[in-house]
N, C-alpha and C positions, 0 to 999 in steps of 0.2 A: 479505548474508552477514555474520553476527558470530563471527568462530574456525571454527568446524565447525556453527554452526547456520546453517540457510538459510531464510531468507524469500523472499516472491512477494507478486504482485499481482493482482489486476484489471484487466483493459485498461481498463474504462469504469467503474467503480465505485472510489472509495477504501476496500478489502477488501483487508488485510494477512493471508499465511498465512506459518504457519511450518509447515515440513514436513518429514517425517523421511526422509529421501531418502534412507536404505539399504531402507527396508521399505516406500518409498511410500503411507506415510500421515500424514493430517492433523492436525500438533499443537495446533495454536490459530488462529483468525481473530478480527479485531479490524476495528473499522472508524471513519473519521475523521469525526467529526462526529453528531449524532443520528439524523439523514436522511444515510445514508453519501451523501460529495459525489461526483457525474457530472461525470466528464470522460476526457479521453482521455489516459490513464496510458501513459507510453512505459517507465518505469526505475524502480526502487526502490535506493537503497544505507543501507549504516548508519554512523554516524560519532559516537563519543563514546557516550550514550545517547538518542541520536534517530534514527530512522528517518526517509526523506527519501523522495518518489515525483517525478517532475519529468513534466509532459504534454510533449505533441507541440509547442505553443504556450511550452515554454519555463518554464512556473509550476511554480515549488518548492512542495511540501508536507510539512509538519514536524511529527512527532511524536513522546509519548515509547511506546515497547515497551507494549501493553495486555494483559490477562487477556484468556481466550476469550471470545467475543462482548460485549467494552468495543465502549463508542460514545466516543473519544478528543477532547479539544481538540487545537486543530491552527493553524499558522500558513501563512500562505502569503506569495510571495515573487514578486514578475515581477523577470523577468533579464533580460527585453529580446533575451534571445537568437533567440523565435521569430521575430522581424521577418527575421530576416538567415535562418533555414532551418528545417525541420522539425528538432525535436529526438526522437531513438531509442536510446537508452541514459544509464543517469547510473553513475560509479562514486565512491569516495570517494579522496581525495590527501593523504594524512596527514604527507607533507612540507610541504606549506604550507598544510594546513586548507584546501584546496578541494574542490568537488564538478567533475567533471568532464563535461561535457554534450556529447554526441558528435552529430554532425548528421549526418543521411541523406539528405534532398532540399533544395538549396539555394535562398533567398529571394532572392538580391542576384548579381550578374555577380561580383563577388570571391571567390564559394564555389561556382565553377561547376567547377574545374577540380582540388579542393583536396579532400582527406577533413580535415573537422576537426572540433575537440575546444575547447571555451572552458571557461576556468577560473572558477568564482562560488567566492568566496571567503565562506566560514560566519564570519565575523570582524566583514567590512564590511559582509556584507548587497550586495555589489556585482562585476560581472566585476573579477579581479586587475587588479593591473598587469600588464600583456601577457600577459592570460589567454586570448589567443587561438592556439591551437596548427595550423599548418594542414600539411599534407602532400601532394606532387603525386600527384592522382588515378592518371598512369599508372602509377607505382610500383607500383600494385593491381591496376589491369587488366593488365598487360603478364604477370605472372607465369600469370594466369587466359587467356589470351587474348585480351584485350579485351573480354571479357564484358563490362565495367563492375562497380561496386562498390560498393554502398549502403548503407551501415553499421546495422545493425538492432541492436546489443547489443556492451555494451565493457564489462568488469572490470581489475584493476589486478594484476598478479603481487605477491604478499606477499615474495616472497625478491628475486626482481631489479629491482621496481618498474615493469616494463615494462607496456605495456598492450596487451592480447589484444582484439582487435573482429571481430567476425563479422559477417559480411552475407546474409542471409536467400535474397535472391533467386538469388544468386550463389553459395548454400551453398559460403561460404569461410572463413577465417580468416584473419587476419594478424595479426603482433606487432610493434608498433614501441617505439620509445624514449620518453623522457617530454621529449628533444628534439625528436621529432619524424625519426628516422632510421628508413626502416621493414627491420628486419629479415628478414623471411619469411614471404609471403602463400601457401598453398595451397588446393586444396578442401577441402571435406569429404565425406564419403560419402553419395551421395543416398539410398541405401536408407536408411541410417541419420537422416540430415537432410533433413525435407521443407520445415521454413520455421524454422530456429534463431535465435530471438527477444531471449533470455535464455541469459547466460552468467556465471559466477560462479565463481572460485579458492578451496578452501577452505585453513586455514592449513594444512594437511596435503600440500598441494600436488594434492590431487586436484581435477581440470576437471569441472564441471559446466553442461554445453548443454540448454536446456529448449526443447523443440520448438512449438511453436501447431498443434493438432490438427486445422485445421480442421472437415471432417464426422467425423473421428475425433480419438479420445485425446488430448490433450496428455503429451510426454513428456519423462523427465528420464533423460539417456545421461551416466553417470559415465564420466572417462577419469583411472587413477589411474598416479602417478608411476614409471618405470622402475626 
């Protein structure tokens, strides 16, 4: 997301779209590399003039904004984060120029109990200083019932700075602090959320949830401000 335009991905393919999400149609796709690069794309965010996509594994990829159908240069980045857990959401932190990388299934006994979020700072090229944010997993389940809480997709509030993360399986939502306080975890509506993947604030303050269609549609559910 840049102001009110929104961008998308690719799960497996480095395929950048921008899309007009009031009329559901496609403004431009671009893609990284000559042979768009295969892999397994969890996040997309934008920061500065460069668009960022981060995989499952952890690996930053950087680019600058392409014309429709550009084949873009690109850099890439390991953060080291996949060792320690699957990574499933990236958003951007423009208090301290970090990209934030939110973890869904943990790698190591220290992230087994904990929903957390590592800071890669765009600076150093390397996780912050105490760029590791973590948060007691029951805080999450206990509101859901103990479902559990798997974090599938995190954006960053433009007015409060808090950060909004959803969890797919558990079709929920939470909001916590950028210390790490979690404010308020609820569901979402299964009729409406069958597996919300992708979430994004636009500066307007309207929510945007984008569903993975499975055998049907992929969808994009606006929820605009009171």
């Amino acid at each position: 997301m840049a102001g009110n335009r929104v961008f998308a991905h690719d799960d497996e393919v480095a395929t950048i779209y921008e899309i007009d999400y009031l009329n559901g149609r496609l403004i431009k796709a671009f893609a990284l590399g000559d042979t768009p690069i295969r892999d397994d794309f969890e996040g997309i965010a934008v920061a500065d003039d460069r668009l960022y996509l981060v995989t499952s594994a952890g690996t930053i990829y950087e680019s600058r904004e392409g014309d429709d159908d550009d084949r873009m240069l690109f850099n890439t980045y390991g953060t080291g984060v996949g060792r320690r857990c699957e990574v499933e959401g990236l958003a951007f932190e423009p208090s301290d120029r970090t990209l934030l990388l939110l973890c869904k299934t943990p790698r190591v006994d220290a992230l087994k109990d904990v929903v957390a979020i590592f800071r890669w700072s765009l600076d150093t090229r390397e996780i912050a200083p105490n760029g590791l944010l973590t948060m007691p997993l029951s805080e999450f389940t206990e509101p859901l019932g103990g479902k559990g809480f798997a974090p599938s997709g995190l954006a960053r509030h433009p007015r409060s700075g808090n950060y909004i993360i959803v969890a797919a399986a558990q079709s929920a939502i939470a909001e916590v602090t950028p210390q790490g306080r979690v404010i308020e975890v609820r569901p979402l509506r299964k009729n409406l959320h069958r597996q919300v993947e992708g979430i994004t604030i636009l500066s307007d303050l309207t929510l945007l949830l984008a569903d993975e269609g499975g055998n049907r549609r992929a969808r994009l559910t606006l929820y605009t401000p009171r």
